[in-house]
MIKE-84613 format. One record per residue: residue in one letter; x, y, z of N, C-alpha, C in turn. Coordinates in steps of 0.001 Angstrom, whole numbers, padded with zeros to 6 digits, always signed. Each point is the difference from the previous one (the first is absolute). Layout:
N
AXYZXYZXYZ/...
***
This chain:
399
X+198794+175487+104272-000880+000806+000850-001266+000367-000772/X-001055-000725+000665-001637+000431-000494-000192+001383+000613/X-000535+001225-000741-000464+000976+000254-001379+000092-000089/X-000572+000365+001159-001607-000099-000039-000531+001027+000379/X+000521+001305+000725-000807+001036+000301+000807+001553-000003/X-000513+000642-000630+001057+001482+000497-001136+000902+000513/X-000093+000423+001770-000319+000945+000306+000668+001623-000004/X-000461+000493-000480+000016+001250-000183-000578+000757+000664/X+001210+001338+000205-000375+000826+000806-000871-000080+001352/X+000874-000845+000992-000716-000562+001372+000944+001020+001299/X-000259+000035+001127+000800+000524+000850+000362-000986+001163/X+001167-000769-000315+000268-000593+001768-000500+000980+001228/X-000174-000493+000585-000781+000571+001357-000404+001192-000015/X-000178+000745-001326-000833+001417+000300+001507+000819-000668/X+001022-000550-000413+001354+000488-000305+000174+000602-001539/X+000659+000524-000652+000406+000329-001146-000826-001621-001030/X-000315+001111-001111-000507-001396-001136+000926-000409-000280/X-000277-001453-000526+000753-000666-000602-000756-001020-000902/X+000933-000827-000605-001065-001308-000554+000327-001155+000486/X-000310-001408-000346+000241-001316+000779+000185-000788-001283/X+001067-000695-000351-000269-000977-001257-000190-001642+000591/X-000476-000777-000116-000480-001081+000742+000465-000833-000998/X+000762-000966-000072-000086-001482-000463+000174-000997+000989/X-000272-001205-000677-000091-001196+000814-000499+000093+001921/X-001011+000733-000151-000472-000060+001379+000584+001079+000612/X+001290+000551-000450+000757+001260+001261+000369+000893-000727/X-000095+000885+000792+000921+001896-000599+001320-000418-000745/X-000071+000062-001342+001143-000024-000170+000614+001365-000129/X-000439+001479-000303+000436+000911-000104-000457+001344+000586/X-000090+000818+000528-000125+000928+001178+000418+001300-001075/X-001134+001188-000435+001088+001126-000263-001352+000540-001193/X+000347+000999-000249-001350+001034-000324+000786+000146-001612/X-001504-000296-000762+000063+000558-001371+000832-001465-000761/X-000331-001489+000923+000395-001419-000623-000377+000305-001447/X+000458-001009-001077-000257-000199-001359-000670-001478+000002/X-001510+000515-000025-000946-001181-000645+000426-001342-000773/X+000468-000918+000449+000032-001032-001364-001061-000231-000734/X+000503-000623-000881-001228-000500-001225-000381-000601+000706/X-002124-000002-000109-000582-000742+000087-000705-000200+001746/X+001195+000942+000846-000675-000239+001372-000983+000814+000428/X-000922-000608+000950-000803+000894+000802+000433+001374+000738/X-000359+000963-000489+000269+001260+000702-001466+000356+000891/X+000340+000114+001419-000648+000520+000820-000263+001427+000728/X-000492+001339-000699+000198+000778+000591-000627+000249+001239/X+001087+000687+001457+000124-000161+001170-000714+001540+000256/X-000351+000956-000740-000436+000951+000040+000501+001117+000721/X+000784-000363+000803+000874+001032+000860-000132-000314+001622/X-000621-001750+000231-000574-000559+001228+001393-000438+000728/X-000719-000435+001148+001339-000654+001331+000128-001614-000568/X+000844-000124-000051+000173-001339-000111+000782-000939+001450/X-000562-000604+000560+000363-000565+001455+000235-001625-000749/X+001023-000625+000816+000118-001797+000376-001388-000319+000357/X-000242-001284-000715-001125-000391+000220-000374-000354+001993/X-001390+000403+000206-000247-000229+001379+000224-000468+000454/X+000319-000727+001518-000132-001446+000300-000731-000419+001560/X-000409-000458-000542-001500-000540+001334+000912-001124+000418/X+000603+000552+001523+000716-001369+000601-000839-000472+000916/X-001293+000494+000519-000515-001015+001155-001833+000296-000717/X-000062-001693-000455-001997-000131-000269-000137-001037+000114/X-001179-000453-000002-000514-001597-000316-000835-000226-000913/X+000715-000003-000998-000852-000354-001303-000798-001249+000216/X+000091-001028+000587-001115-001340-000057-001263+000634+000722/X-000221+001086+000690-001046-000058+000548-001080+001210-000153/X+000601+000879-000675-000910+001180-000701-000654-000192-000597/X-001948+001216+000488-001507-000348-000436-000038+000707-001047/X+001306+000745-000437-000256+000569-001258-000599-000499-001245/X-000894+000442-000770-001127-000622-001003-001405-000590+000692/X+000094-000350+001049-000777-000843+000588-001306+001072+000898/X-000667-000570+000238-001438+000600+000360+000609+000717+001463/X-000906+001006+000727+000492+001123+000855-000118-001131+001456/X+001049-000152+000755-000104-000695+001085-000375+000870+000966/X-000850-000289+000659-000461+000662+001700+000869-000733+000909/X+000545+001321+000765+001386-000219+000755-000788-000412+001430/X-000482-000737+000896-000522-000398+001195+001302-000508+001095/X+000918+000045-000326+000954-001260+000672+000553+000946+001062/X+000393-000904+001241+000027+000761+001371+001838+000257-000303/X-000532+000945+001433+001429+001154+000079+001537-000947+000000/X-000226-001154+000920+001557-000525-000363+000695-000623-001471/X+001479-000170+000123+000677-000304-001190-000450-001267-000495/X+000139-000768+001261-000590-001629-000045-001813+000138-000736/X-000689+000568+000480-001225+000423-000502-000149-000125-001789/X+001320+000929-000033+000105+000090-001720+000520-001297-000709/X+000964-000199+000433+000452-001327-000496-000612-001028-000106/X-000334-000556+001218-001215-000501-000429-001124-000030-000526/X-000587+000960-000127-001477-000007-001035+000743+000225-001377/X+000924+000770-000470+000835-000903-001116+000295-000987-000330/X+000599-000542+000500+000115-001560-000084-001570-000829-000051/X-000791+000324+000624-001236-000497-000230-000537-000058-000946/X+000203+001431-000109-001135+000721-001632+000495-000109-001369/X+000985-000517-000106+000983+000008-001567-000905-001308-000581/X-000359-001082+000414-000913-000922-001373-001298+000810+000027/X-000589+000683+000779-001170+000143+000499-000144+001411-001049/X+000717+001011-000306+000113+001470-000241+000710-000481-001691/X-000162-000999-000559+001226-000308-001035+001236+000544-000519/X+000795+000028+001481+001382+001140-000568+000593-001087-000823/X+000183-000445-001172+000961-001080-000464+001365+001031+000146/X+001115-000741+000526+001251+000542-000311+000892+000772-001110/X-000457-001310-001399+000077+000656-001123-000206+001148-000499/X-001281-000116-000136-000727+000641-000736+000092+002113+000669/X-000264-000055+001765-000144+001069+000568+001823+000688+000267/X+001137-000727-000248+001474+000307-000124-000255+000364-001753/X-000454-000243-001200+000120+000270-000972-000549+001361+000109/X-001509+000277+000100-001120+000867+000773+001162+001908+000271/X+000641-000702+001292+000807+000735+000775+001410+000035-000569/X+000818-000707-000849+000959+000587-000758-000298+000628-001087/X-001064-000109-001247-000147+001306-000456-000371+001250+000085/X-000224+000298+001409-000214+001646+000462+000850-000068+000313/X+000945-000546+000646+001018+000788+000327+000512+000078-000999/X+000209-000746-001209+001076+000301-000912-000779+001320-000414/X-001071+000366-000202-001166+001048-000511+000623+001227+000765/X+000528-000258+000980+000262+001400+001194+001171+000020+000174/X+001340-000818-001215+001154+000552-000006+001166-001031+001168/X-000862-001139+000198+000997-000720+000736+000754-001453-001203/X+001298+000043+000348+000495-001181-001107+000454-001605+000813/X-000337+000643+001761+000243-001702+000210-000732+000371+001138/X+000464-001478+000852-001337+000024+000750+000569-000975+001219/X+000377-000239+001214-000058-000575+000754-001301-000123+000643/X-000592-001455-000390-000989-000647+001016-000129-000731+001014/X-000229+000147+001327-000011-000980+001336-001578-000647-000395/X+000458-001750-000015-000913-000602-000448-000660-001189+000992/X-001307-000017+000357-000275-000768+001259-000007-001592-000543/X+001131-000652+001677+000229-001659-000306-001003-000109+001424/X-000745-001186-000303-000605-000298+001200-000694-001244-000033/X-000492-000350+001192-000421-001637+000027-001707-000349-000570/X-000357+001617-000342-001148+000077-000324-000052+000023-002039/X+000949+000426-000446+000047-000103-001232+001256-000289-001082/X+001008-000605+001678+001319-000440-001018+000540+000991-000406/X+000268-000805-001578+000465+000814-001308-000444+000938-000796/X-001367-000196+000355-000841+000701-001222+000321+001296-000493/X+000691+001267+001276+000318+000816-000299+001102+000602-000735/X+000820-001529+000461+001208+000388-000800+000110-000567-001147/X-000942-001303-000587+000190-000232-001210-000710+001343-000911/X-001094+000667+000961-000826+000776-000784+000992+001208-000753/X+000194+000652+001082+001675+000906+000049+000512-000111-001402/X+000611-001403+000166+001137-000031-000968-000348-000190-001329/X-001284-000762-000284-000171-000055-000749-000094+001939-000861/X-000852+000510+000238+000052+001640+000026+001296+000297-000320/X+000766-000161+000755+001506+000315+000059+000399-000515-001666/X-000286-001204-000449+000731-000418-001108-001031+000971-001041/X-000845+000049+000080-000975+000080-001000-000077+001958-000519/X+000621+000715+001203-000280+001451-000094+001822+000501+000216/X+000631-000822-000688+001445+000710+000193+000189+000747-000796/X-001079-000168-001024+000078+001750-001101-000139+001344+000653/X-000729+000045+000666-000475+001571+000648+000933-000111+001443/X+000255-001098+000889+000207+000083+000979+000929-001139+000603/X+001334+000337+000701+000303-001010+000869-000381-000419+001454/X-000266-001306+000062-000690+000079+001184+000792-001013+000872/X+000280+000147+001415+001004-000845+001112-001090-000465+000923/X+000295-001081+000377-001035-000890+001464+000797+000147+001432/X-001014+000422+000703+000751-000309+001224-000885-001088+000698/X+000615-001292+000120-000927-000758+000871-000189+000161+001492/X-001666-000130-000001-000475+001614+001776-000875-001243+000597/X+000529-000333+000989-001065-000983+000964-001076+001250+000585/X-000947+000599-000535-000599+001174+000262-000771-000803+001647/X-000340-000828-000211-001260-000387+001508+001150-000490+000908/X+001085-000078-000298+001580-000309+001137+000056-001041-000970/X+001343-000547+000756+000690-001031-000150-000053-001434+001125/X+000286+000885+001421+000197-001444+000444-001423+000038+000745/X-000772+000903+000169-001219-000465+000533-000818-000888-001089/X+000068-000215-001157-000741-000756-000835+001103-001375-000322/X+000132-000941+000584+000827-001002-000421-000568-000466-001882/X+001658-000170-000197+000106-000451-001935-000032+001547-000241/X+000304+000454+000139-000266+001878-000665+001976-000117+000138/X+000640-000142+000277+001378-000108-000190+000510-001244-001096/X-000955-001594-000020+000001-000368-000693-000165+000691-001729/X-000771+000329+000118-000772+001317-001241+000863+000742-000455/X+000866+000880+001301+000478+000865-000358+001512-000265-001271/X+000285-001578+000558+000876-000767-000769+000333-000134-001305/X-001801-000344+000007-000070-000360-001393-000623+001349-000892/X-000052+000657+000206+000084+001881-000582+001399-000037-000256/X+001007+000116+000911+001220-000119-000326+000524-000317-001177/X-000454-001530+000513+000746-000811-001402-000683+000449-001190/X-001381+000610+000051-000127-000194-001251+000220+001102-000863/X+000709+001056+000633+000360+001047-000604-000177+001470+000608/X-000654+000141+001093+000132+001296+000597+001063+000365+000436/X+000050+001723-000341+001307+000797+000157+000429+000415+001294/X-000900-000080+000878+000415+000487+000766-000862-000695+001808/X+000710-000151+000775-000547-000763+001359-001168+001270+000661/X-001256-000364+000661-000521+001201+000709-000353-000932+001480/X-000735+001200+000999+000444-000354+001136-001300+001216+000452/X-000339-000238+001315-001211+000869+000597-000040+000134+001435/X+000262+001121+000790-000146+000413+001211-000122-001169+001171/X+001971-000322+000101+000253-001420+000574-000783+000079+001276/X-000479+001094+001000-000365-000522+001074-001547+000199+000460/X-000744+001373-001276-001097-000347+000567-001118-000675-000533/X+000939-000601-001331-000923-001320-001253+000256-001161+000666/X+001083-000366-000044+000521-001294+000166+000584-000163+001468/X+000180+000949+001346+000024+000449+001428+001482-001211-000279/X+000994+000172-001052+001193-001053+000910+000792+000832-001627/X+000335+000856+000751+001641+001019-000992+001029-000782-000224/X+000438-000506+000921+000819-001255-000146-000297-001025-001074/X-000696-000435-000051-000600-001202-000933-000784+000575-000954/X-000016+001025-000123-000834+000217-001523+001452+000742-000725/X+001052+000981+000394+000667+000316-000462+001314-001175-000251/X-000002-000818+000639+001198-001023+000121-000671-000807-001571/X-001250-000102+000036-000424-000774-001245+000228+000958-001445/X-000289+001328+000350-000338+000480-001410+001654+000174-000767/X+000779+000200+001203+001195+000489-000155+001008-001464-000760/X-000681-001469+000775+000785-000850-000478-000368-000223-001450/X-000888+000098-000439-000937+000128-001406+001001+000961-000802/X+000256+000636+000061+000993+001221-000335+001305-000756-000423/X-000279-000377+001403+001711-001184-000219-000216-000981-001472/X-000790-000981+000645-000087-000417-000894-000371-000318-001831/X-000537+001449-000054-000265-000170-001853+000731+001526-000321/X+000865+000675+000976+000685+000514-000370-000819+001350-000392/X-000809-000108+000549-000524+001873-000666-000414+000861+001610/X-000422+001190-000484-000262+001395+001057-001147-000561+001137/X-000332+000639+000452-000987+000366+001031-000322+001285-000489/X-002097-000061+000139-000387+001195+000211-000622-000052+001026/X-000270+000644+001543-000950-000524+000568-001136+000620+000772/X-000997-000171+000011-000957+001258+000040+000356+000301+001775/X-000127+001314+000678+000074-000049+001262-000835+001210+000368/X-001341-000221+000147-000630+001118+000324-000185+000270+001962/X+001085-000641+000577-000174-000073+001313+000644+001167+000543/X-001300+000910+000568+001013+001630+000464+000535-000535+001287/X+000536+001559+000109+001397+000511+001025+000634-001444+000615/X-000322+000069+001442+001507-000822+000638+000195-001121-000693/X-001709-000723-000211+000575-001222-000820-000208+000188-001146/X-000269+000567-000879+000731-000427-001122+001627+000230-000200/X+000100+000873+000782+001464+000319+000726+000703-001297-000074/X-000277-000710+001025+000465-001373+000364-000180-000552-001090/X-000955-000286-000697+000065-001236-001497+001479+000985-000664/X-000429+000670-000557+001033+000987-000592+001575-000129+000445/X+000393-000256+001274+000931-000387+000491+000456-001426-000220/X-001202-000727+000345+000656-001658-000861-000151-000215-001312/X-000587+000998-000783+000529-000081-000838+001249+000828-000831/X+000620+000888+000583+001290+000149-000166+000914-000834+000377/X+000278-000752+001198+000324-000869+000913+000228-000956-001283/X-000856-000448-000697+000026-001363-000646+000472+000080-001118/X+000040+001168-000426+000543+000878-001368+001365-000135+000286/X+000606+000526+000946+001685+000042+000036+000396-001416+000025/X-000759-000710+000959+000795-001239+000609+000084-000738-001486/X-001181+000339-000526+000150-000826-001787+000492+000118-000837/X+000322+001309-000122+000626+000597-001174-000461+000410-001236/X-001504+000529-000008-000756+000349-000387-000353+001793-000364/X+001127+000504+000083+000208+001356-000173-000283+000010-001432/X-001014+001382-000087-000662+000042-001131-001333-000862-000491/X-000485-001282+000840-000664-000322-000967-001298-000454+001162/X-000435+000780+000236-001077+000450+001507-000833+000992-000181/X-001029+000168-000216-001245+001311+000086-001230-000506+001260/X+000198+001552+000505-000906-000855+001142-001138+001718-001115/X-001210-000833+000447-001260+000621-001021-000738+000844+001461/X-000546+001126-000786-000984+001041+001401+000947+000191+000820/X+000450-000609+001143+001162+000528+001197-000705+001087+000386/X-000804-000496+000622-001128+001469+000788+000818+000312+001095/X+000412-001146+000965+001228+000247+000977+000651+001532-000452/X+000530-000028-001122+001123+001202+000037-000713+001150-000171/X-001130-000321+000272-000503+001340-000061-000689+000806+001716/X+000726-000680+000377-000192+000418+001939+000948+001301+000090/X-001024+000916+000623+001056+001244+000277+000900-000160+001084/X+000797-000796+000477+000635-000366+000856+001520-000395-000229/X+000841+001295-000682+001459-000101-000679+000469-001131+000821/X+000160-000341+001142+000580-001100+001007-000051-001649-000567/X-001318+000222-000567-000747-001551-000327+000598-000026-001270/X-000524+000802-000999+000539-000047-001466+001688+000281-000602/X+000293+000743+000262+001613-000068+000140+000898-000668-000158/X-000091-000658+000571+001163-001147+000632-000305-000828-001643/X-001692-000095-000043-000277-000912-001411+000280+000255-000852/X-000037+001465-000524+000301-000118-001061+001429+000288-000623/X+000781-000023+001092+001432+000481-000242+000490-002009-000191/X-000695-001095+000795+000328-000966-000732-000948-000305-001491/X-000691+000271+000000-000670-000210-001176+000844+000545-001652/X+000127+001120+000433+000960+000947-000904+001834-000990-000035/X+000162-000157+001039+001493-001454-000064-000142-001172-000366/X-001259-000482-000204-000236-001018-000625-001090-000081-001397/X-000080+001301-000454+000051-000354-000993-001923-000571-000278/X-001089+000287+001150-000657-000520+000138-001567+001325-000699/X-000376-000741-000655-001205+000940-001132-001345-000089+000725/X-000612+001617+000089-001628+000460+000595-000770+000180-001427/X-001020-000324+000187-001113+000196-000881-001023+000797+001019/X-000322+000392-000569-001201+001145+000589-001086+000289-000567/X-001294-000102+000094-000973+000712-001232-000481+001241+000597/X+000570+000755+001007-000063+001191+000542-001756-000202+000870/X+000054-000554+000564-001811-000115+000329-000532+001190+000819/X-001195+000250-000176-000216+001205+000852-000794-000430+001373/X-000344-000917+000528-000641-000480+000644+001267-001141+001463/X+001150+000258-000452+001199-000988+000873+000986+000699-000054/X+001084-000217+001324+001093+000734-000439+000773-000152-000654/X+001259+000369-000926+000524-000355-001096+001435+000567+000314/X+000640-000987-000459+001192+000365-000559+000628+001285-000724/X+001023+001078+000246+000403+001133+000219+000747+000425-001204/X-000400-000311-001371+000682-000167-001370+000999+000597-000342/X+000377+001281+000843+001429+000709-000515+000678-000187+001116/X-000358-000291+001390+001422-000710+000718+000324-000821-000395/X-000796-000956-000453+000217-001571-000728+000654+000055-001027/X-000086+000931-001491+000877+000484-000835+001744+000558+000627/X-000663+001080+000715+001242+000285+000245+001213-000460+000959/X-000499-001490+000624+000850-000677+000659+000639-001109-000765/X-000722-000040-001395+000486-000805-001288-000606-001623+000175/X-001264+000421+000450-000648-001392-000173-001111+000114-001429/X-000121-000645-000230-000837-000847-001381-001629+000525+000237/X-000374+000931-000631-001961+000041+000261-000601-000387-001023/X-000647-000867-000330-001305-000546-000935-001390+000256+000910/X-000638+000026-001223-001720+000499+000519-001177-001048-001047/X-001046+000041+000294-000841-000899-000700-001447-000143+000666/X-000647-000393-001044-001516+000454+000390-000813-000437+000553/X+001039-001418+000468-000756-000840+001525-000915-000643-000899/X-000959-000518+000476-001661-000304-000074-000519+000915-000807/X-000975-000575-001245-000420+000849-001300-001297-000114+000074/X-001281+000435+000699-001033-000633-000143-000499-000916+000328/X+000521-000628+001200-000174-001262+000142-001009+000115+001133/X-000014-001578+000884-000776+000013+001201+000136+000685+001390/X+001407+000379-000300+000606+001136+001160-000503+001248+000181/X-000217+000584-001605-000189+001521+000236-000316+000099-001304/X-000922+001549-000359-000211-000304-001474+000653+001161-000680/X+001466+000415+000476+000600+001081-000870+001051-000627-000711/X+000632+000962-000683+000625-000416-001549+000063+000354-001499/X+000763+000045-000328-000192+000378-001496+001186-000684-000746/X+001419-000271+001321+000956-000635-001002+000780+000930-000424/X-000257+001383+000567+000976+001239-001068+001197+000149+001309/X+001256-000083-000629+001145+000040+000795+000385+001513+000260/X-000480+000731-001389+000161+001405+000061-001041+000543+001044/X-000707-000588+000953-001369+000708+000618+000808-001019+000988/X+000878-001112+000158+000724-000182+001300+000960+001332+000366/X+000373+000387-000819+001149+000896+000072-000184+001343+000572/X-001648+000553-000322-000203+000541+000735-000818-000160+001173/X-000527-000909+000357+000070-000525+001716+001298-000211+000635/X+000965-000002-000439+001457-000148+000674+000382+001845+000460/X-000537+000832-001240+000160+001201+000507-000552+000034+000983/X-001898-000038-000047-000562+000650+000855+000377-000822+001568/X+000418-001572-000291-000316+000076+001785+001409+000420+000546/X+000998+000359-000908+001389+000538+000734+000447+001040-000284/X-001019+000718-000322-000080+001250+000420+001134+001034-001054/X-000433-000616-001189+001457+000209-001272-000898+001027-000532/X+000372+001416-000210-000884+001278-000727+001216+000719-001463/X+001177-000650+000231+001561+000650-001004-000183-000946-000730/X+000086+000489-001265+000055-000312-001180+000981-001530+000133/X+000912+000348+000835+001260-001017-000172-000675-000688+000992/X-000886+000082+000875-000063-000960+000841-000848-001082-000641/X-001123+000788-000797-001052-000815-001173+000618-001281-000530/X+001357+000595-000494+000724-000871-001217+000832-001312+001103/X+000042+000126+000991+000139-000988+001151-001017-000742-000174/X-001219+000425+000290-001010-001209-000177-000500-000394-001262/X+000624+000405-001462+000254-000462-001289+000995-001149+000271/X+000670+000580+000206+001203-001029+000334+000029-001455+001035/X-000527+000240+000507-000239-001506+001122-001192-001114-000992/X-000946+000422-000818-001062-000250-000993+000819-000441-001257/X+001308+000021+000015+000833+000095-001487+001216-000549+000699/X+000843+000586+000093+001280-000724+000009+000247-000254+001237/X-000287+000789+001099-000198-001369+001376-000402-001511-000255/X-001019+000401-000529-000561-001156-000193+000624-000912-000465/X+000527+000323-001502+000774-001105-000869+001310-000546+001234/X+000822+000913+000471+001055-000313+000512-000510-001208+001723/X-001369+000369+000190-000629-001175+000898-000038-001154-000720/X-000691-000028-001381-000625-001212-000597+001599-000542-000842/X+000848+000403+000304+001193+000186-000765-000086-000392-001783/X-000814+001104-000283-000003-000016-001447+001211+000369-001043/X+000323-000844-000584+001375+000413-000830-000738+000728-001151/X+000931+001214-000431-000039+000472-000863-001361+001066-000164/X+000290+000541+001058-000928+001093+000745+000134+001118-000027/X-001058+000931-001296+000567+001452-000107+000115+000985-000787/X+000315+000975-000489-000360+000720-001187+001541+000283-000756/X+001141-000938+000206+001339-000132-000626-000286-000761-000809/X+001276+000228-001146+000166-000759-000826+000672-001656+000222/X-000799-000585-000682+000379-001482+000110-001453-000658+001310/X-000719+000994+000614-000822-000629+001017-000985-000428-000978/X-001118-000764+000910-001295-000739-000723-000924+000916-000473/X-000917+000049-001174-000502+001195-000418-001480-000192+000905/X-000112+000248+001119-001076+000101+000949-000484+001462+000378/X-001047+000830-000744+000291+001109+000380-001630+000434+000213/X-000386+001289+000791-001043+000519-000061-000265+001340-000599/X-000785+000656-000896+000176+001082-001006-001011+001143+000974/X+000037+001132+000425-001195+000370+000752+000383+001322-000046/X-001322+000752-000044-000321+001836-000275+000761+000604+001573/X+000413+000957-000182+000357+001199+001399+001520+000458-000228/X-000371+001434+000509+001534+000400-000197+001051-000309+001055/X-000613-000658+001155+001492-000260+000907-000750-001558+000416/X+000737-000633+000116-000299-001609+001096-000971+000861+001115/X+000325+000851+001041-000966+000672+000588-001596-000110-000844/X+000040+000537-000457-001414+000008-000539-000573-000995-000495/X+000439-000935-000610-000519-001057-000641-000185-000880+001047/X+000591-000171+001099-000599-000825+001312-001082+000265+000714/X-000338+001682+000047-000845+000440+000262-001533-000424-000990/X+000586+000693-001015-001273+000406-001116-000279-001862-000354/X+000882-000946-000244+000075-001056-000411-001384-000633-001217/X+000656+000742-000928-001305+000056-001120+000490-001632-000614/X-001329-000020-000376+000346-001487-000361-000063-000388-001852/X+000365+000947-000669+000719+000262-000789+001219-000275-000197/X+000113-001244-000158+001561-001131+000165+000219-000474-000895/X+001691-000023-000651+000126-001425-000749+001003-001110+001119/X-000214-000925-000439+000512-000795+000797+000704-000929-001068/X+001445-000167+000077+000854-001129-000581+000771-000341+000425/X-000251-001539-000173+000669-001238+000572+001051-001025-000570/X+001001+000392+000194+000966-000856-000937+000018+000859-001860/X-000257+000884+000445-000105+000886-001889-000904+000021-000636/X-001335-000867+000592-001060+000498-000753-001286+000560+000594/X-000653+001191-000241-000732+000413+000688-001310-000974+000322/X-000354-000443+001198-001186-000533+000571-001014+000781+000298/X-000213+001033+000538-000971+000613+000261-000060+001446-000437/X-001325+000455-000339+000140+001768-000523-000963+000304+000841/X-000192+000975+000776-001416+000425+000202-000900-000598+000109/X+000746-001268+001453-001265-000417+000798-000456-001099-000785/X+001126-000206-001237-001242-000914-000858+001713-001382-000152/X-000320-001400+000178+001030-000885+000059+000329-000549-001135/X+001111-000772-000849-000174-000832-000768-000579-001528+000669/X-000317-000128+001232-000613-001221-000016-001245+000211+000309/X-001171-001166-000031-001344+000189+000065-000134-000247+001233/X-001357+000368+001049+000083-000305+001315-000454-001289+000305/X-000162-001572+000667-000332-000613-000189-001378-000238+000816/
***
């Protein structure tokens, strides 16, 4: 056993001090007043919160203007509107994939996140590019950050013929995870866009995430075939439907029924709490024992120009749009940002126990309450046992 770090004097979640002894990447020891070995790094924790590292389950790292010159937002009110002048503007605006996913994983690692689920656009307009761009990032920044692909026919699937072809070869070439986009009013055939994404699933053997920003009755209805397709498959557990603005209809009659199957099967919401759509209901959803992850959507990009990447500043938009003011309710939307999350992205070895991965965030305030609030950016951030970031400042350079 390599020993590489002893934090000192840190507080799990705002709890009694303690210290952390770290070798080989994980906690090996838990317990206040550890004995220093020769020769290791001692980190004093100063008397701070120590939280599981963040986790950003829903972004798109290939397509964030972060670094890049200030874009003027002109693009008309529909979804299609956006998508498309995206898809247009990416050679034109030079988002390289690479380079703007490298860009956008070191702030977040900067703001306390240790992995990263990305929905990454396949399309007939640029192929691969995004996902070789992706991955490459992915291999190159696994020091500060882990990063997962979801392959996203973002402009549809079956309205663009070869965009399922595409989606194939993302597959094969290593993405973690299948994505999928508002079967009836992208692609107007639920049937055939979900029968495809779902057989994809089948076939390379991994999850579904799938974006569904289609409110009330119908997204209702998508939402329904896709539970529908979940049981008949046997796919319990390994399903996130992303936004689910649907469940956010005040209409107990409509929502109900959903989420009591959703919660039986085992089926995961992501939410980025939006203030502008209706949203998903985070402590019925908790407390019916379904799965909540959150994430920062779109970073700057051609959609919209907000962002920063801080999961702790998701956490409190989860308060404010659900209406969370108790301390304990705060630490709910800590929690969906942290270990919701992991248990969505099914991260092994997730946590502030002994024997978990040493992924942790170091941060000033006397309760989790406050530090979501105040969210000073006065951070250490370590990843696998060694600290990556202090104060805003990274061990990698920006490119």
């Amino acid at each position: 056993m390599t020993v590489s770090l002893l934090l000192r004097n840190v507080r799990p979640y705002a709890g009694a001090s303690t210290d952390l002894l770290i070798a080989d990447g994980k906690i090996a020891r838990v317990g206040p007043n550890l004995a220093a070995p020769e020769g290791v790094a001692v980190e004093d924790g100063k008397g701070e919160i120590v939280i599981p590292g963040l986790v950003e389950a829903h972004t798109h790292l290939d397509k964030s203007l972060w670094g890049q010159p200030w874009y003027v937002n002109e693009v008309g009110p529909r979804l299609l509107d956006k998508i498309d002048n995206e898809r247009m503007s990416k050679k034109r605006l030079d988002i390289d994939p690479a380079r703007q996913a490298a860009r956008q994983s070191i702030q977040s690692s900067l703001m306390g996140s240790t992995h990263i689920r990305s929905h990454v656009d396949v399309d007939t307009e640029h192929g691969m590019w995004g996902v070789e761009g992706v991955m490459k990032t992915r291999d190159e920044y696994r020091d500060i950050v882990d990063i997962e692909l979801v392959a996203f026919p973002q402009s549809g699937l079956l309205r663009r013929p070869g965009t399922l072809e595409l989606m194939e070869q993302a597959m094969a070439a290593g993405c973690e995870v299948v994505g999928g986009l508002d079967p009836c009013t992208i692609d107007r055939d639920p049937k055939g866009h979900l029968d495809a994404v779902f057989a994809l699933c089948q076939r390379h053997g991994k999850p579904l995430d799938i974006h569904l920003h289609e409110p009330g009755e119908v997204g209702a209805f998508s939402m329904d075939m896709i539970i529908e397709r979940t049981r008949a498959l046997g796919m319990k557990g390994k399903v996130t439907v992303s936004h689910a603005f649907c469940l956010g209809t005040p209409d107990p009659a409509l929502i109900e029924p959903l989420i009591e199957q959703l919660a039986e099967l085992d089926i995961a919401i992501m939410t980025t709490a939006p203030a502008s759509r209706p949203a998903p209901p985070v402590k019925k959803l908790l407390q019916a024992g379904i799965r909540v992850c959150s994430g920062s959507d779109g970073i700057r990009d051609t959609w919209g120009p907000y962002g920063n990447a801080d999961m702790l500043e998701r956490a409190m938009f989860i308060g404010l749009r659900n209406n969370f003011r108790r301390d304990d309710e705060l630490r709910l939307g800590l929690d969906v940002c942290t270990t919701e999350g992991a248990k969505v992205m099914e991260i092994a070895g997730y946590g502030l126990s002994e024997g978990c991965t040493a992924d942790l965030v170091i941060l000033p305030g006397e309760t989790v309450a406050e530090a979501i609030v105040t969210r000073s950016p006065r951070r250490r951030v370590v990843k696998r046992g060694k600290i990556v970031a202090r104060d805003g400042v990274s061990v990698r350079a920006t490119p």
